[in-house]
TORKOL-4160 file (C-alpha; in steps of 0.2 Angstrom, whole numbers, padded with zeros to 4 digits, m for minus):
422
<pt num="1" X="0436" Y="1139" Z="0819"/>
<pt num="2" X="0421" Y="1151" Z="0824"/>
<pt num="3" X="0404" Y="1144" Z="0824"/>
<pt num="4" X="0400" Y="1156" Z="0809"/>
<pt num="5" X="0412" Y="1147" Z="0798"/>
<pt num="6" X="0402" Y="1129" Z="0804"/>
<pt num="7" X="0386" Y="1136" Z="0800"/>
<pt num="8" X="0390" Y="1140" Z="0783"/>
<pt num="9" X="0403" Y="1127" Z="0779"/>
<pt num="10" X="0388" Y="1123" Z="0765"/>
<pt num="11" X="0393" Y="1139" Z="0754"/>
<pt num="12" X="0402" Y="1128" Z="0742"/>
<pt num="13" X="0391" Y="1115" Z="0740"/>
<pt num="14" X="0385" Y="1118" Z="0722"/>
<pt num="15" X="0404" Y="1121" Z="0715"/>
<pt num="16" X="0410" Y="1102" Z="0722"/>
<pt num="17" X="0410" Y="1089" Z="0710"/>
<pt num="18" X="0402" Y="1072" Z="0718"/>
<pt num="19" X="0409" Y="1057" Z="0711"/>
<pt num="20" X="0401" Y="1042" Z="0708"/>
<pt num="21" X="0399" Y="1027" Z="0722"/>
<pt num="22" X="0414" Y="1015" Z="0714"/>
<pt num="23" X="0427" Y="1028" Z="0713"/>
<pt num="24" X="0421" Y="1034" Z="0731"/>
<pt num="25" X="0424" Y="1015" Z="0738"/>
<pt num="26" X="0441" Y="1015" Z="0728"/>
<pt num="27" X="0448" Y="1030" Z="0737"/>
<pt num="28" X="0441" Y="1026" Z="0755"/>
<pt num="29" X="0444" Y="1009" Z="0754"/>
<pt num="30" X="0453" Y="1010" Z="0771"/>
<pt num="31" X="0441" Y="1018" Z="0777"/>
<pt num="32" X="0426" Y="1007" Z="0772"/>
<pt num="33" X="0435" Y="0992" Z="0776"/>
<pt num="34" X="0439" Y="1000" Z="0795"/>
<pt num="35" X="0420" Y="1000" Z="0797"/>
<pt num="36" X="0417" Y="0984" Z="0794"/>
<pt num="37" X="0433" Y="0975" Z="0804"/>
<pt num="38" X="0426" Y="0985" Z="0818"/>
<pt num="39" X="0409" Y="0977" Z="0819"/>
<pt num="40" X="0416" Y="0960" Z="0819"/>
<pt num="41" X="0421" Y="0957" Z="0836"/>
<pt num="42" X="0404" Y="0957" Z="0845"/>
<pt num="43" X="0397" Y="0949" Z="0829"/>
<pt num="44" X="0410" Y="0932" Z="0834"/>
<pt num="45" X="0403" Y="0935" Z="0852"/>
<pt num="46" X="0386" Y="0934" Z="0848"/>
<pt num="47" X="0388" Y="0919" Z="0835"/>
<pt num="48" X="0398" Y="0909" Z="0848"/>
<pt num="49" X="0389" Y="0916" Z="0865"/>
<pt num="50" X="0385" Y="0898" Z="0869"/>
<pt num="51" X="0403" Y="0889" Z="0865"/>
<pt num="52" X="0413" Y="0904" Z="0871"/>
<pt num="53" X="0401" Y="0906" Z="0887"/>
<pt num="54" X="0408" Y="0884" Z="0890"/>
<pt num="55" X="0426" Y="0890" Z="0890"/>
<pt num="56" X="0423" Y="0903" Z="0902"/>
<pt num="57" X="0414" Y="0892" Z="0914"/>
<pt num="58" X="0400" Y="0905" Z="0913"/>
<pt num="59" X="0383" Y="0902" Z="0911"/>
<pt num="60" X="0375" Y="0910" Z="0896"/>
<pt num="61" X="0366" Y="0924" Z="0905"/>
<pt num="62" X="0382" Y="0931" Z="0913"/>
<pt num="63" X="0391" Y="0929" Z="0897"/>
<pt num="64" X="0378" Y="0938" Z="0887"/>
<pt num="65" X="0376" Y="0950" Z="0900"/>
<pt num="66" X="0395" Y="0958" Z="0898"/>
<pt num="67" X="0389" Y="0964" Z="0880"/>
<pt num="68" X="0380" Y="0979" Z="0889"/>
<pt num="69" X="0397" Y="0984" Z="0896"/>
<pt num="70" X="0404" Y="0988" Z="0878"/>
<pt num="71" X="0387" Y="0998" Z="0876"/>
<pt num="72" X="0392" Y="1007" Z="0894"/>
<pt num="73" X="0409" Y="1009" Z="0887"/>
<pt num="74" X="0403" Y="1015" Z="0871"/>
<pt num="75" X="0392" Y="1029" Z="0879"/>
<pt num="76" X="0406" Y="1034" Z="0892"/>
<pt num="77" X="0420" Y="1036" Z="0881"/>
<pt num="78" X="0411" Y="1041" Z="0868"/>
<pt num="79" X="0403" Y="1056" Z="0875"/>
<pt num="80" X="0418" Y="1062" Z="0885"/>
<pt num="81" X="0431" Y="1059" Z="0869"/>
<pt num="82" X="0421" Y="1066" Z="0855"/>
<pt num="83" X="0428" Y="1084" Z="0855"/>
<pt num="84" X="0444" Y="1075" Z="0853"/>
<pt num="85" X="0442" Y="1069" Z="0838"/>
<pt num="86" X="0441" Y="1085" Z="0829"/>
<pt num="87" X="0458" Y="1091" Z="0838"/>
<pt num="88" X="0469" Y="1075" Z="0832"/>
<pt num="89" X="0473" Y="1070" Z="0815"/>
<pt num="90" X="0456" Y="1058" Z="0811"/>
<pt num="91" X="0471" Y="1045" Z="0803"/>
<pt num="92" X="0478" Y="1046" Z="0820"/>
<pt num="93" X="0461" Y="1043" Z="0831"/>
<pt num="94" X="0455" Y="1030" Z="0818"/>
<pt num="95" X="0472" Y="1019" Z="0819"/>
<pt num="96" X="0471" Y="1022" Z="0839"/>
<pt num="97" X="0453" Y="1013" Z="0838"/>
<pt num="98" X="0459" Y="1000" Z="0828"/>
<pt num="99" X="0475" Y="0996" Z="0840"/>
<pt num="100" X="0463" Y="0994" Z="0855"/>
<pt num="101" X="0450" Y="0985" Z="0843"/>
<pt num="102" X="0462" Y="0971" Z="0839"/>
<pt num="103" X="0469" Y="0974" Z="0857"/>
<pt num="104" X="0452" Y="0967" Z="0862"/>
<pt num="105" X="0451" Y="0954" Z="0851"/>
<pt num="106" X="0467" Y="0943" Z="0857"/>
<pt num="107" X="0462" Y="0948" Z="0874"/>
<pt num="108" X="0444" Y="0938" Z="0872"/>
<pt num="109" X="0451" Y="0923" Z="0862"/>
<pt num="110" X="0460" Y="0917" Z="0880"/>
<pt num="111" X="0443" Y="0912" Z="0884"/>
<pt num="112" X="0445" Y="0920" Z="0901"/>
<pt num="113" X="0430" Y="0929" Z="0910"/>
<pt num="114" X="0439" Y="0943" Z="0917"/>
<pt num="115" X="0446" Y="0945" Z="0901"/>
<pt num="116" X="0430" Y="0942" Z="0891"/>
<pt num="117" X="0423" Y="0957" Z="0902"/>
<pt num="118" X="0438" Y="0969" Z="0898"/>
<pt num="119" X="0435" Y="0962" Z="0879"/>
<pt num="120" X="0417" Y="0969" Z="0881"/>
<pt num="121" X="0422" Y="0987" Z="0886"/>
<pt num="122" X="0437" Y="0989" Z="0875"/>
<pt num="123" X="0428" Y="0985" Z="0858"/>
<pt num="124" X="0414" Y="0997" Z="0866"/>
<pt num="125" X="0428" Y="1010" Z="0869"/>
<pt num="126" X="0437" Y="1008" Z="0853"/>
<pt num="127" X="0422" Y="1008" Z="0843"/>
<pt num="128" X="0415" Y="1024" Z="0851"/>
<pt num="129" X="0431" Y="1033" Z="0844"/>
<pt num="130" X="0434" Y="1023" Z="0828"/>
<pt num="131" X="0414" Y="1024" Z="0821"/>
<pt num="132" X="0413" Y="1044" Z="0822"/>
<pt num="133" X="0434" Y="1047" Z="0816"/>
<pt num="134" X="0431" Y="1034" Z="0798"/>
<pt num="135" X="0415" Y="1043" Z="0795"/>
<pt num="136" X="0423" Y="1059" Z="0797"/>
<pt num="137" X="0437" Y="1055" Z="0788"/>
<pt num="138" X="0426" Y="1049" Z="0775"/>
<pt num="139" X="0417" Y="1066" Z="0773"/>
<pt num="140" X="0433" Y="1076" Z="0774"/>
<pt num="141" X="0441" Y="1068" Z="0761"/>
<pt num="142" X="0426" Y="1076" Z="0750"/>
<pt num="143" X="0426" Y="1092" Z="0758"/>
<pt num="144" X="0409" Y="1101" Z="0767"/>
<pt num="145" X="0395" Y="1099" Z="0754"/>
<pt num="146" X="0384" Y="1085" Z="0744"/>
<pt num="147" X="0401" Y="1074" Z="0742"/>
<pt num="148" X="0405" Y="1074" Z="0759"/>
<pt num="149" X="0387" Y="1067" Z="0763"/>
<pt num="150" X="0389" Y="1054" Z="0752"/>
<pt num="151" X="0402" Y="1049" Z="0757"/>
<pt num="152" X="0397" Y="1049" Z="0776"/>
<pt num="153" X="0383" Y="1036" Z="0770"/>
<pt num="154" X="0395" Y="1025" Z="0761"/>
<pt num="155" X="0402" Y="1022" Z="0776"/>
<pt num="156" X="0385" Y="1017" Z="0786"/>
<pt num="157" X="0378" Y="1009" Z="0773"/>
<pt num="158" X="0395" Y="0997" Z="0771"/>
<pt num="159" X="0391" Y="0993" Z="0791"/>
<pt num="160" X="0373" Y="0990" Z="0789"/>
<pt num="161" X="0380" Y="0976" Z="0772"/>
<pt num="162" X="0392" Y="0970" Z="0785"/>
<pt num="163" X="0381" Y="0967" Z="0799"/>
<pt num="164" X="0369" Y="0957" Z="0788"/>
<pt num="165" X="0382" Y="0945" Z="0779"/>
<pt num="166" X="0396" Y="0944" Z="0794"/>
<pt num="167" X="0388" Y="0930" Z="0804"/>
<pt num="168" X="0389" Y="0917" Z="0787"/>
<pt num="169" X="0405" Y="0926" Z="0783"/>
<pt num="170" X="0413" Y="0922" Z="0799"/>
<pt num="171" X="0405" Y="0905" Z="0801"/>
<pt num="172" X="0415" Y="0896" Z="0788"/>
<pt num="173" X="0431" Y="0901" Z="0792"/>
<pt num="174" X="0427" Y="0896" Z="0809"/>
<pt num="175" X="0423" Y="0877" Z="0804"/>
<pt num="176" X="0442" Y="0879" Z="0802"/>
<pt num="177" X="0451" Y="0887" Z="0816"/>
<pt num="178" X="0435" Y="0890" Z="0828"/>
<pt num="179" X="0428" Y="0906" Z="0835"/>
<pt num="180" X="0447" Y="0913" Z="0844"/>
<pt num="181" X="0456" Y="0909" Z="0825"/>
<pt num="182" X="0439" Y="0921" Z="0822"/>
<pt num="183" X="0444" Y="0935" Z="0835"/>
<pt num="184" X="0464" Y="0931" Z="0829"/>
<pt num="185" X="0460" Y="0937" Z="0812"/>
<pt num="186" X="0450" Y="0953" Z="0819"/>
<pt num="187" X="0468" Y="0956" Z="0829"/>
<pt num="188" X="0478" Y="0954" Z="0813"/>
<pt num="189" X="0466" Y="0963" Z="0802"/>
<pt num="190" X="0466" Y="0977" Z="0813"/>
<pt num="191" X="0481" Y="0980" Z="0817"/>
<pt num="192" X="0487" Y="0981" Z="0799"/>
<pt num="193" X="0473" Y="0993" Z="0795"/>
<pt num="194" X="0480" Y="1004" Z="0808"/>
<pt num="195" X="0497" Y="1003" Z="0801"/>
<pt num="196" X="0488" Y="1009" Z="0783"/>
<pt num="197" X="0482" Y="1024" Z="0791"/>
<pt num="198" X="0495" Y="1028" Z="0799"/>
<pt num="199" X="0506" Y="1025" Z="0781"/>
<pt num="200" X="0495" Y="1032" Z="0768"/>
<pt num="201" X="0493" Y="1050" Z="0777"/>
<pt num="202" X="0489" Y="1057" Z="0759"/>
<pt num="203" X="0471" Y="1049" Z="0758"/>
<pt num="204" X="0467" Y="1052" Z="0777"/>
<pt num="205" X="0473" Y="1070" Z="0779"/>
<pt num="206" X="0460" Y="1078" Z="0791"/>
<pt num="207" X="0452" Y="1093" Z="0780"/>
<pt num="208" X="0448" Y="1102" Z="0795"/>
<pt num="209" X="0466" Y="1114" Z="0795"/>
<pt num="210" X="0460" Y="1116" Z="0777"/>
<pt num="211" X="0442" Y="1123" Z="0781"/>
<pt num="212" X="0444" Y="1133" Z="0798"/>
<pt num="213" X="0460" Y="1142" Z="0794"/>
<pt num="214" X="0471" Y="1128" Z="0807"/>
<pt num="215" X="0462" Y="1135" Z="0822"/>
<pt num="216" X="0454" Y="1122" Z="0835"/>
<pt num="217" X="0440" Y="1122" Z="0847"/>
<pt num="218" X="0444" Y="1119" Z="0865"/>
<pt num="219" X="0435" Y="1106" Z="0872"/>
<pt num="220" X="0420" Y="1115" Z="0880"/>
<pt num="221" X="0419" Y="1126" Z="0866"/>
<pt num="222" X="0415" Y="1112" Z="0855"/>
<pt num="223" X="0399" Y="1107" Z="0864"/>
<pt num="224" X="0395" Y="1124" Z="0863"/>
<pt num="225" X="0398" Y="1126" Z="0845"/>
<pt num="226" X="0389" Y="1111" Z="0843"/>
<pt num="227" X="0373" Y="1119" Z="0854"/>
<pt num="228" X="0374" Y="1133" Z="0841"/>
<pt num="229" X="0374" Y="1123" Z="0825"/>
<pt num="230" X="0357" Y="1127" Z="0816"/>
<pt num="231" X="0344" Y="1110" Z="0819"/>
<pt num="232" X="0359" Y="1100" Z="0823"/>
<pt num="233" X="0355" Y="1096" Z="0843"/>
<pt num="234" X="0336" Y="1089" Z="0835"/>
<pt num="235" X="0347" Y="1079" Z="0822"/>
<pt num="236" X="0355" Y="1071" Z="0838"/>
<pt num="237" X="0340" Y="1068" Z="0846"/>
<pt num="238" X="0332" Y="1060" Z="0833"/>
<pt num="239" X="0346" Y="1047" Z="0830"/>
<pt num="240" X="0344" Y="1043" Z="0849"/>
<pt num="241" X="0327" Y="1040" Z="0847"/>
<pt num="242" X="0326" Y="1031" Z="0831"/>
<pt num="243" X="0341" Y="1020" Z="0836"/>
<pt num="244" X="0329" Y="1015" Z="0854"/>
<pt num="245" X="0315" Y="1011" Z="0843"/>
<pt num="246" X="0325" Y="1001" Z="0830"/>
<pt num="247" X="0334" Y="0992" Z="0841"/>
<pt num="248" X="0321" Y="0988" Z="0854"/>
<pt num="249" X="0311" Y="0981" Z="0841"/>
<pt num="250" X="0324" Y="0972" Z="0835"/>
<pt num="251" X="0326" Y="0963" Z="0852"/>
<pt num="252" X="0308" Y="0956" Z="0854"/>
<pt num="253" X="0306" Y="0952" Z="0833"/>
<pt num="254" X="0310" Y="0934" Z="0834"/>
<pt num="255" X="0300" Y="0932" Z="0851"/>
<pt num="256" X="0286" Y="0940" Z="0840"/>
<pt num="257" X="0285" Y="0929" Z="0825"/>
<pt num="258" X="0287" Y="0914" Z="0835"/>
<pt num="259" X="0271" Y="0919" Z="0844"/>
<pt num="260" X="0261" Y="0926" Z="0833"/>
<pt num="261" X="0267" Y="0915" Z="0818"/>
<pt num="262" X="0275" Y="0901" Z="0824"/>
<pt num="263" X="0289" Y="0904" Z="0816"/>
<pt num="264" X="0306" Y="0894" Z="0822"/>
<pt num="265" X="0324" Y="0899" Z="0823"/>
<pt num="266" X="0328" Y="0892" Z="0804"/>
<pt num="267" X="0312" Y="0901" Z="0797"/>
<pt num="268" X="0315" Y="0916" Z="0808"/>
<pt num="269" X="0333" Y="0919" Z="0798"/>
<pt num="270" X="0324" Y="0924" Z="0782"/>
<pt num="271" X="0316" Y="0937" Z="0790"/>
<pt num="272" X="0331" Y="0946" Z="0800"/>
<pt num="273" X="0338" Y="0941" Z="0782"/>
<pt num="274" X="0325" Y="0952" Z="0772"/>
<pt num="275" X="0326" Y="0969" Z="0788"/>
<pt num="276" X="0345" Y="0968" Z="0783"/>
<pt num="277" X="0343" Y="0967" Z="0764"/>
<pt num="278" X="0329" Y="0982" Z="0766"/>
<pt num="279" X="0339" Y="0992" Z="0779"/>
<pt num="280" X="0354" Y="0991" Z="0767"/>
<pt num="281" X="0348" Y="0995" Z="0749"/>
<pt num="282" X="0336" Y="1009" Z="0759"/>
<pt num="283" X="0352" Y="1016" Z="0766"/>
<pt num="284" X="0364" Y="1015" Z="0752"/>
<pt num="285" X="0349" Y="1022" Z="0741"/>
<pt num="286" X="0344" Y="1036" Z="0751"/>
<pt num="287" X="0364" Y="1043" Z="0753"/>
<pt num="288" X="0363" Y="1044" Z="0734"/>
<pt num="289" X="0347" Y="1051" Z="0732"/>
<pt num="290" X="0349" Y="1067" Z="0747"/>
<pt num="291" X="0366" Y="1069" Z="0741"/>
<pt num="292" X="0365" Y="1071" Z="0723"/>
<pt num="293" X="0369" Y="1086" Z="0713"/>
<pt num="294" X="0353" Y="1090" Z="0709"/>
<pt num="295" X="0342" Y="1082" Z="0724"/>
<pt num="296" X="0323" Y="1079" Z="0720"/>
<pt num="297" X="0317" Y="1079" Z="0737"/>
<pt num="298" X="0325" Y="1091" Z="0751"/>
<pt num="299" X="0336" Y="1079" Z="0764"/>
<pt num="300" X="0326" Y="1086" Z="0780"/>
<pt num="301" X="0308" Y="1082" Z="0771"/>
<pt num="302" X="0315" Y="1065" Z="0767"/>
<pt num="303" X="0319" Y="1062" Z="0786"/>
<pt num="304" X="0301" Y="1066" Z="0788"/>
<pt num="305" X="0294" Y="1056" Z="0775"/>
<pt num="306" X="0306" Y="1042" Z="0784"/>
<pt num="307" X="0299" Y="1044" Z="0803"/>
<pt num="308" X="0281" Y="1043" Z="0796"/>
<pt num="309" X="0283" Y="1028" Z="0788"/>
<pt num="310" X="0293" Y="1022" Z="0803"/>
<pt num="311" X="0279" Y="1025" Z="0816"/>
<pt num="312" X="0263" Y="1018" Z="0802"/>
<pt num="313" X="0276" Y="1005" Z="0801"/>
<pt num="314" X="0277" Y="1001" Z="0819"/>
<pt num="315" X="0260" Y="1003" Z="0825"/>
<pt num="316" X="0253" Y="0992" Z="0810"/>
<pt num="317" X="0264" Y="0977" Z="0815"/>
<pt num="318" X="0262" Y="0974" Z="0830"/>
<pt num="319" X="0242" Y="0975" Z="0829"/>
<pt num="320" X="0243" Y="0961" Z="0812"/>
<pt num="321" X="0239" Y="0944" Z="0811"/>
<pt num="322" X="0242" Y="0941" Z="0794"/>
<pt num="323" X="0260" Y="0935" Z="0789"/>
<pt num="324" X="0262" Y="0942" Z="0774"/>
<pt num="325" X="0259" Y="0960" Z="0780"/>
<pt num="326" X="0270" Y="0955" Z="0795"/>
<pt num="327" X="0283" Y="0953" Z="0782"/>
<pt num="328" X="0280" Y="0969" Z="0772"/>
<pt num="329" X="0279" Y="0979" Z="0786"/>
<pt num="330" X="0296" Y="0970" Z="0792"/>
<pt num="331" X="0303" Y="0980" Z="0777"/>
<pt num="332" X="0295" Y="0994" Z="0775"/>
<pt num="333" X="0300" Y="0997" Z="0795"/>
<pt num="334" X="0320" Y="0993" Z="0791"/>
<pt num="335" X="0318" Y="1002" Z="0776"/>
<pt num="336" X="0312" Y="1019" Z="0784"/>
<pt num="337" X="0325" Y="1019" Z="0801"/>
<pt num="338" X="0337" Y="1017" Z="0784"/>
<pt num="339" X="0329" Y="1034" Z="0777"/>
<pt num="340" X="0331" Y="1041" Z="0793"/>
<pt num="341" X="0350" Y="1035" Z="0798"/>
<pt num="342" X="0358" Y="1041" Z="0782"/>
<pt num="343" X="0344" Y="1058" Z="0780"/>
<pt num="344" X="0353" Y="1061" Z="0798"/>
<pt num="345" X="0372" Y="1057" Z="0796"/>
<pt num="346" X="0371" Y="1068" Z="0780"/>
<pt num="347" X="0364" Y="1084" Z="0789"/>
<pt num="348" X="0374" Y="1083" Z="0804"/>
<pt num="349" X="0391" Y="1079" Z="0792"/>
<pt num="350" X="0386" Y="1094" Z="0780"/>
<pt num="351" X="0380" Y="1106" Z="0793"/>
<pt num="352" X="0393" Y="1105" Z="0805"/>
<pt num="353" X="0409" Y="1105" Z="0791"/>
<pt num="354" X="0425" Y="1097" Z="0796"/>
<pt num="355" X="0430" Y="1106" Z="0811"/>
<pt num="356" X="0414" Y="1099" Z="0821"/>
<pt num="357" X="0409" Y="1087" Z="0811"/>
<pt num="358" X="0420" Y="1071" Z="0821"/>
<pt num="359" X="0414" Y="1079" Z="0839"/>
<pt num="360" X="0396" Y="1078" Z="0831"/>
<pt num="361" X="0396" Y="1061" Z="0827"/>
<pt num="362" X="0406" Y="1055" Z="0842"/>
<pt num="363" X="0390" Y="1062" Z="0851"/>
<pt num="364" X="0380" Y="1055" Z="0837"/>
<pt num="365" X="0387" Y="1039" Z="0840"/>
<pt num="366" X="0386" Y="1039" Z="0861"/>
<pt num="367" X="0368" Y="1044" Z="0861"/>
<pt num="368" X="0365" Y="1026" Z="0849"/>
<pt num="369" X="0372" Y="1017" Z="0861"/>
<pt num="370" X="0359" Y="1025" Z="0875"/>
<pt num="371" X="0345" Y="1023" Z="0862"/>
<pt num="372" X="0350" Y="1004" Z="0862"/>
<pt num="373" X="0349" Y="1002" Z="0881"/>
<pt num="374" X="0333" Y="1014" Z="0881"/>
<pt num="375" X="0323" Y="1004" Z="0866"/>
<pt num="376" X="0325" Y="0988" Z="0874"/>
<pt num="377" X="0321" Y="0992" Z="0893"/>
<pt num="378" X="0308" Y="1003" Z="0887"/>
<pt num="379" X="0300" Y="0988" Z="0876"/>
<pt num="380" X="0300" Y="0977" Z="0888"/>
<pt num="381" X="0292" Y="0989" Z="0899"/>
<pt num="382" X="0279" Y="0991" Z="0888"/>
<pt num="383" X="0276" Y="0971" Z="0882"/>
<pt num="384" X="0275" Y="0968" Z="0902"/>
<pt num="385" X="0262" Y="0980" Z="0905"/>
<pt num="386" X="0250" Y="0978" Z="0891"/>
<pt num="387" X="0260" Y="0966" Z="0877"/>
<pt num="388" X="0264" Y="0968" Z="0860"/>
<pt num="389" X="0250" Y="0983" Z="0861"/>
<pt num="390" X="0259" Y="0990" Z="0874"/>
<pt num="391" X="0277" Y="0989" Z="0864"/>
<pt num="392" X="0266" Y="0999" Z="0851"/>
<pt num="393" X="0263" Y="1011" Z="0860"/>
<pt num="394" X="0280" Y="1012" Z="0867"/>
<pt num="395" X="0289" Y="1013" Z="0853"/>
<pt num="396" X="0276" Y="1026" Z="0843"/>
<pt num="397" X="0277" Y="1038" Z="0857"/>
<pt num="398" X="0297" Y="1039" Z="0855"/>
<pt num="399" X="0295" Y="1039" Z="0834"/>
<pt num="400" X="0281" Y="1057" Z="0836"/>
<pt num="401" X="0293" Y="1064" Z="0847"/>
<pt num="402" X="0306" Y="1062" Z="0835"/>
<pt num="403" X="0295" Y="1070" Z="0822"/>
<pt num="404" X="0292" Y="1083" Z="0833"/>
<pt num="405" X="0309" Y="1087" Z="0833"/>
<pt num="406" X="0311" Y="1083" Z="0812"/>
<pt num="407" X="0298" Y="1099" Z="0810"/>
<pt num="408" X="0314" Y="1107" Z="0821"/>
<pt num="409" X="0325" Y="1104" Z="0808"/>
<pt num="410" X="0315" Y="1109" Z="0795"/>
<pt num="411" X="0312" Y="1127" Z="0803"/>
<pt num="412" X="0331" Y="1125" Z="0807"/>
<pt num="413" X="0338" Y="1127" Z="0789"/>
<pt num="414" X="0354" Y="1138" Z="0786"/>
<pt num="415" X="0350" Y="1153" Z="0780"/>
<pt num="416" X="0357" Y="1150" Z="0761"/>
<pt num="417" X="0349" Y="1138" Z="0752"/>
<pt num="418" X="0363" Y="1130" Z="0740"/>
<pt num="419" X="0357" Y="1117" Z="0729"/>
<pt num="420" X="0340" Y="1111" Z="0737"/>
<pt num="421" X="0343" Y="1105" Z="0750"/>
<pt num="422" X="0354" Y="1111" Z="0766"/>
């Protein structure tokens, strides 16, 4: 596939139908269903830190601590596999991932440490390959234009639904069989998913044979492909940068209410519950909106709609003492990284066509996982210095630098102009 072909793999978009969201989630629903199973296993870990760190005969500190191998992992594998992805069948890399997933999961209901540890870097590991391989196979089952976007986001906004609800929804069934029936049914759930892949080749069928004529990229030259993709390098940069600032301020939020609001853990819970609910409809409605046949608004303006509300959004929040514009801003902040995430997944999906798109968000995906390392070390940095102003300015500094690189994918757009928007 030569890198011409990638940068015009938008040529068709105005000729592909894009089929609405329910008949979408009916054809991918492996797919969709992949993404959330794989988000489950370090949402069980996190519910259960304190019970599970008991069995080990850990403290809670060290137990917590082996979560940041699965990021390691995720970065590491990630990184050095995603070229991969586009040269194996994406049912064959997605069933692969969901092998080790529920691998992992039996491993960390023994309760052991050591095995807690290797249960920590094989969902990171798994999930590195399994994230960038559904979402691929999600777009390449609606070719290289508008639908393929959409369908890219249905996939990211069914993980940002999961991660919101999965804490209740493994709660209860755990007042039944405890947190290892939890991880048992991840094992079970998984491993039958990779079986479906595996089966149902029809409805995973990796489009990129179709698009680039069978041939493949060697694994250097798909980093190099990737390097000369129009705006595409800036799109990576910004999902690296948004995903620190999200996540870093995720990680001092509950410290910050508490503090400023006095707000306790059973209060806090409606707030993480309303930057879910606002990440979610944000992302589900900005997929539909960017992907549309006949968009309003152009997908790379959107993204810089999104970052400005982003950094007025962080800036303003950590400087207010009023809790009711605490709590707006709390939404309007989840709402724009939503703008962003899915304004970014599109462009990278729709710009690099499916014989770049899986190494694409393979890196997409690694660089997260340093974002979420970076955000937290780098807020922490900053509320140790000079506090919650300091985080401010920590976290504005990276959201204009990622603006700066939004106006670079603005100037970066493919010559032809389809629809409105590529």
């Amino acid at each position: 596939m030569s890198v011409d072909a990638v940068k015009n793999s938008a040529a068709n978009e105005a000729e592909e139908p894009i089929p609405g969201d329910l008949r979408m989630a009916r054809t991918l629903w492996p797919v969709l269903l992949a993404s959330a199973v794989g988000l489950l296993p370090f949402t069980v870990f996190s519910t259960y830190l304190v019970p599970i760190a008991d069995e080990a005969g850990s403290s809670v500190a060290a137990m917590g601590g082996l979560r940041g191998l699965g990021g390691l992992a995720a970065l590491l594998v990630g990184t050095a596999l995603a070229p991969l992805i586009d040269r194996v069948p994406r049912r064959w890399a997605a069933a692969g991932g969901l092998a080790a997933l529920g691998l992992s999961a039996a491993l960390g209901a023994s309760g052991d440490f050591v095995l807690l540890a290797v249960f920590c870097l094989l969902v990171g590991a798994s999930t590195s390959v399994l994230n960038p391989a559904l979402t691929a196979a999600a777009a390449d089952r609606f070719g290289t234009g508008r639908a393929a976007g959409r369908a890219a986001t249905l996939v990211t906004a069914t993980q940002s639904m999961t991660a919101m609800l999965a804490a209740p929804v493994i709660a209860l069934p755990a007042l039944f069989w405890g947190w290892r029936g939890d991880l048992f049914a991840v094992t079970a759930l998984s491993l039958l998913l990779a079986v479906v892949f595996v089966v149902r080749r029809e409805d995973t069928e990796d489009a990129g044979d179709a698009a680039s004529g069978g041939q493949r990229l060697g694994y250097v030259a798909s980093f190099k492909a990737l390097g000369a993709v129009r705006g595409v390098v800036p799109l990576l940069l910004i999902a690296l940068l948004r995903t620190a600032v999200f996540m870093g301020y995720l990680s001092y939020l509950a410290a910050f209410y508490e503090e400023r609001f006095d707000l306790d853990a059973g209060l806090f819970a409606f707030v993480w519950t309303l930057s879910g609910a606002s990440f979610f409809v944000s992302n589900l409605l900005t997929g539909r909106l960017t992907n549309a046949a006949e968009p309003r608004i152009r997908t790379e303006r959107l993204l810089f709609i999104g970052l400005l509300a982003a950094l007025v959004s962080v800036m303003g929040f950590y400087f207010t003492h009023w809790l009711p514009l605490a709590l707006a801003l709390t939404s309007l902040h989840a709402a724009s990284h939503a703008v962003v995430a899915a304004c970014a997944v599109s462009l990278i999906v729709r710009r690099c066509g499916p014989g770049l798109r899986g190494a694409a968000l393979g890196i997409n995906a690694a660089g997260m996982s340093l974002g979420v390392f970076v955000g937290a070390a780098l807020g922490g940095a900053g509320l140790g210095i000079a506090g919650y102003p300091g985080v401010a300015v920590v976290f504005g500094v990276l959201v204009v630098v990622a603006v700066g690189a939004a106006v670079l994918v603005l100037r970066a757009r493919p010559v032809r102009e389809g629809a409105d928007s590529v």
